[in-house]
N, C-alpha and C positions, 0 to 999 in steps of 0.2 A: 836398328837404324830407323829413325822419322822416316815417315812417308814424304814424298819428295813430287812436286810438279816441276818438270824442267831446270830439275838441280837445285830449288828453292823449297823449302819447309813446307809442308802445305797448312800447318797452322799460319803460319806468314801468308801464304794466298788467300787461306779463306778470310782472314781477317781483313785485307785486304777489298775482297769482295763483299765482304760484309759492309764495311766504309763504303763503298762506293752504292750498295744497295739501299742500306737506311740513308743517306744523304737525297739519291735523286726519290725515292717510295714519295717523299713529305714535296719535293719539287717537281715533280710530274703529275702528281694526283692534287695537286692547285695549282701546277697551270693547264691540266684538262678540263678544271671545274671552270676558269678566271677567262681563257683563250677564247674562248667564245660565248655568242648572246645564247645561244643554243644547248642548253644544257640535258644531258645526257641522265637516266634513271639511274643513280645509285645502287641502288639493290639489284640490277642487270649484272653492273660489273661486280660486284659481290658476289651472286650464282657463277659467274664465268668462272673466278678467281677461286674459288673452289672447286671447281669442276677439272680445271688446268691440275690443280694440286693432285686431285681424285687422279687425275692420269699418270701424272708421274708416278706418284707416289707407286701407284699399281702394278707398272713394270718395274720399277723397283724392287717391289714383293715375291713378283713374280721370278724375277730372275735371282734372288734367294735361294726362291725352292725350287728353281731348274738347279744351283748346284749344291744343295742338300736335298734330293730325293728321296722318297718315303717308301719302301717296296710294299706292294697292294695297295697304292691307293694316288687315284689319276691327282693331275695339280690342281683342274677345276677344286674337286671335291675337295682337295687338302685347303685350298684358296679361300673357300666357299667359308670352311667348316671353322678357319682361323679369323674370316675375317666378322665373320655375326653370332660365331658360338663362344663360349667361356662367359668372359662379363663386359662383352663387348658392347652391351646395353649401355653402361656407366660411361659411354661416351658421349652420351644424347644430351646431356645435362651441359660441359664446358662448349660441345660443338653448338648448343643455341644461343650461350652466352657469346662466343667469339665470333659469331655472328651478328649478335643485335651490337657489338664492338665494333666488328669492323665496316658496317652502316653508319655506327658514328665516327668513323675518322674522315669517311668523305664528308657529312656533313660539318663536322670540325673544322676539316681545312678549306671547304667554302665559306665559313666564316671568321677565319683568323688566318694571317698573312702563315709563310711557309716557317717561317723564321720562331716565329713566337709560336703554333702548333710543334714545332718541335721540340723546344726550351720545355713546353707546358707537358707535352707527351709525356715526358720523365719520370711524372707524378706516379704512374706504375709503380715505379720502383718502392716506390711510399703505399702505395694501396695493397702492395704483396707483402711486402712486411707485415705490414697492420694485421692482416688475413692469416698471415703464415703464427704470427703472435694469438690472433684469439680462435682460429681452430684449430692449429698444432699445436699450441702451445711452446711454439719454438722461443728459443730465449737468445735474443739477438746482444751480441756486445758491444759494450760502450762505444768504441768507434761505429757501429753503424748507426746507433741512435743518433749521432752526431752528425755524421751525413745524413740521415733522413731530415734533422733540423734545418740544414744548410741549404737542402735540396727544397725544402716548403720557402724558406724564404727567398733564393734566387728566383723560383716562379713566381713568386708574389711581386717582386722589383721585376719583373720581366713583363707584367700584368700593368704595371702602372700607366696612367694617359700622361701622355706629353705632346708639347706642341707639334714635335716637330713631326708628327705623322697625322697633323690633323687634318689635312687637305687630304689623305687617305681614307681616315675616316669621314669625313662629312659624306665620302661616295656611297658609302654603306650605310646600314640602319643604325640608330645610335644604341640598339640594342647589339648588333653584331659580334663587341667582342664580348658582352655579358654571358650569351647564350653561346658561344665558342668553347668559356673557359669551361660553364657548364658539361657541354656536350666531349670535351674532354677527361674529363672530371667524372662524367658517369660512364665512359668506355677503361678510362686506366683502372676502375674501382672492377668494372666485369673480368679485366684484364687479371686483376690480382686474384680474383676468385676464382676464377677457372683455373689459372696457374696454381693456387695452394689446393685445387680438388683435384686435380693428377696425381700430385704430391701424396696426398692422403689417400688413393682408391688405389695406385698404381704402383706401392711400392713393393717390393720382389715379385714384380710382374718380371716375365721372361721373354716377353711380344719383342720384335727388332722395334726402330724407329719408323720404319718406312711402314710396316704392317698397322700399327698404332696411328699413324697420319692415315694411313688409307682408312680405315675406321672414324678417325676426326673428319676426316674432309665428306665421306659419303654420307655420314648423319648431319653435316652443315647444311647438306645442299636443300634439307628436308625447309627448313629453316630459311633458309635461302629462299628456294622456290614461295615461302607464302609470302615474305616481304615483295617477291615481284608480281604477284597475284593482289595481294591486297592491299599493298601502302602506293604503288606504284599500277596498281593494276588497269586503273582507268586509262591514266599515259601511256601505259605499252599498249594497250587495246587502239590509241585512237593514233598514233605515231608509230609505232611497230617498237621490235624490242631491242633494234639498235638506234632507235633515236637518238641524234648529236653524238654518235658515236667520231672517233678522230684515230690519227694514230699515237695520238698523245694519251687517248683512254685504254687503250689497249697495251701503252709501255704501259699504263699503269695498273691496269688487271695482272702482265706478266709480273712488274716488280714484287706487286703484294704475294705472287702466286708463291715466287720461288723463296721470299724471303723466311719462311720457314725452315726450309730446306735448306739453305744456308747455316740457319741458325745452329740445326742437328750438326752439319760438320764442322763448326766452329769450336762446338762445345766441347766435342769430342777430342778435338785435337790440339785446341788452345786452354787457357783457364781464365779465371775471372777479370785478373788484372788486362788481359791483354784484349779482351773482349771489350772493358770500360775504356781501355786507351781507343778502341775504333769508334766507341760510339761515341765519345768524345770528341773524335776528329771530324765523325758525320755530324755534329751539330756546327761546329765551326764552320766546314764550307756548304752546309745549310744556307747560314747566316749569309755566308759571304756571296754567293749563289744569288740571293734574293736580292741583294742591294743591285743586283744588274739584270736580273731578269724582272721583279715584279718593285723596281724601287723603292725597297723598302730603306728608310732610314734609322742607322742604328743612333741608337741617345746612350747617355752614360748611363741610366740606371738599366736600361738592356745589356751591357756590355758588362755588370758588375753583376748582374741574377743571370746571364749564361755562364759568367767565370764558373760563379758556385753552383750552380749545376753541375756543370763539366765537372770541378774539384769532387761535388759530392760523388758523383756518378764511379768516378776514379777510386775514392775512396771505400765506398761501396762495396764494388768487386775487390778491391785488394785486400779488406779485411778476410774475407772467406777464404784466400788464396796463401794467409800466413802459415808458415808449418808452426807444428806444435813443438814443443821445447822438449828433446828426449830427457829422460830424469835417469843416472845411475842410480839402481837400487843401493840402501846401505844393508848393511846387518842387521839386525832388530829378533831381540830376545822375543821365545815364541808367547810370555806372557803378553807381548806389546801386540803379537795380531791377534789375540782376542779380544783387547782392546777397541780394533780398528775394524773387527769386523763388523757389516751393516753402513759403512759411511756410503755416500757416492761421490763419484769424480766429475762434479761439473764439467770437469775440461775434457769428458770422453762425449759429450755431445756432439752431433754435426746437425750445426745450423746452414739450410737450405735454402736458396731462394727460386722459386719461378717467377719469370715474367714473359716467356717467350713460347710463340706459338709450337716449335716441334718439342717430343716428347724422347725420351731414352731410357728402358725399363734398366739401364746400369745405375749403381747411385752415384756414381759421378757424369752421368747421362745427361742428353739435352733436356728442359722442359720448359713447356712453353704455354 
């Protein structure tokens, strides 16, 4: 029997939560940036947002190995020895990428409205492919080439100027959204790399999920900690290190914290398709969201590159989600597999995608 929260699936809840998580993540982290003159250090809430994860995650781990015990040997040391020994090292590498990442979504979504950072975020899904293509060698099929197509062009119509947000624009620099889509653009490309170098370091790893996050998030903070020393380090020095902090900064240090965590039980318990249907409904009341809290105006060519987004996004995950087609074996005289022997089965391939921050040493595991 499915796992059940109060008589309901709990793939349906977390998915559930998941919608409601990636929806408000893009609408509280621009209106913490936008709500005030007073703007608060990026890289503070970064450190934080790590540090929140570093915690969970750690009772998490820990209460693991309170109910798998190890006879001789205390949980410090077992704690100690799982979470910086084996090849716990090969974390240092996506945990500095997903940090110089997640510095660029604050500044991201201080320069592009909530609406169109969301639509444009998607581009992940195009930069893990691409990644997942030229270091795995993974060989994606025709339907997902096809929404990767769909998916470059709806953000391209999504990117386009129109009048009708011009009085939005004129308030900002007329560089703002050039250097947005940019700053987009080089977080969803970190994004894909660090997702296809899980993939490729991590596979018949045997670590849980939570043990592996606690290791991503204690080597971020390394990372962490220099962006608020040295890109930010004058500001904190002269303003202290909650400067223009709000409680709008802090929902948004917890959204980004848990949303990983999230993602691990989604995965687990939902699959592709049902995961593209939430994130497809967090871009919708994104959109709709913004028209009332930060006035954004939707135009038809937004309204025609989020469609395709959404469709691509959909499409996407539900390619990886198809089953395979059983074949009855026939007879076949034993001159015929001499024949046959040496061919391969294209169609015994599993093509993989990461995009998402938690990880799952299972191969149908979260990764992120």
């Amino acid at each position: 029997m499915d796992a059940q929260v109060f008589g309901v699936p709990l793939k349906y809840v977390s998915l559930a939560v998941l919608t409601l998580q990636n929806s408000l993540l893009v609408l509280v982290m621009r209106y913490s940036r936008v709500s005030s003159a007073t703007q608060y250090h990026a890289s503070t809430a970064v450190l934080l947002s790590e540090l929140t994860k570093f915690a969970v995650c750690l009772v998490l781990a820990i209460r693991e190995r309170l109910h798998n015990p190890v006879p001789g040997q205390t949980l410090a040391r077992r704690l100690l020895d799982d979470v910086l020994g084996g090849d716990s090292w090969k974390m240092m590498i996506p945990a500095g990428l997903y940090t110089i990442q997640n510095n660029l979504q604050y500044a991201a979504v201080t320069l592009l409205d909530a609406a169109t950072f969301q639509v444009t975020y998607q581009l992940k899904i195009l930069a893990t492919a691409l990644c997942a293509v030229l270091m795995l060698g993974t060989r994606l099929p025709r339907v997902r080439w096809l929404a990767l197509v769909l998916l470059t062009v709806g953000v391209a119509l999504v990117q386009l100027p129109t009048g009708n947000n011009a009085a939005a624009s004129a308030q900002r620099s007329s560089r703002a959204p050039v250097l947005g889509l940019l700053t987009v653009s080089v977080a969803c490309v970190l994004s894909g790399l660090a997702g296809v170098y899980f993939e490729k370091v991590l596979k018949g790893s045997r670590q849980s999920v939570w043990l592996r996050n606690v290791q991503l998030s204690l080597f971020s903070t390394v990372p962490a900690l220099f962006g608020v020393l040295f890109v930010d380090g004058r500001g904190v020095r002269l303003d202290g290190f909650f400067y223009g902090y709000s409680r709008w900064t802090c929902a948004a240090i917890l959204c980004q914290a848990v949303g990983g965590l999230i993602v691990a039980v989604v995965v687990k318990y939902a699959d592709n398709i049902l995961k593209g249907f939430a994130t497809s409904i967090s871009i919708v009341l994104s959109c709709l969201a913004s028209v009332w809290l930060f006035g954004f105006r939707i135009t038809p060519p937004f309204v025609v590159g989020a469609a395709l987004v959404i469709y691509a996004t959909y499409l996407y995950g539900a390619a990886a989600s198809q089953p395979k087609a059983k074949l009855t074996p026939l007879p076949v005289a034993a001159a015929d597999l001499d024949n046959d022997e040496g061919h391969d089965d294209d169609n015994d391939r599993n093509v993989q995608t990461i995009g998402l921050r938690t990880i799952d040493a299972s191969p149908a595991g979260p990764r992120s």
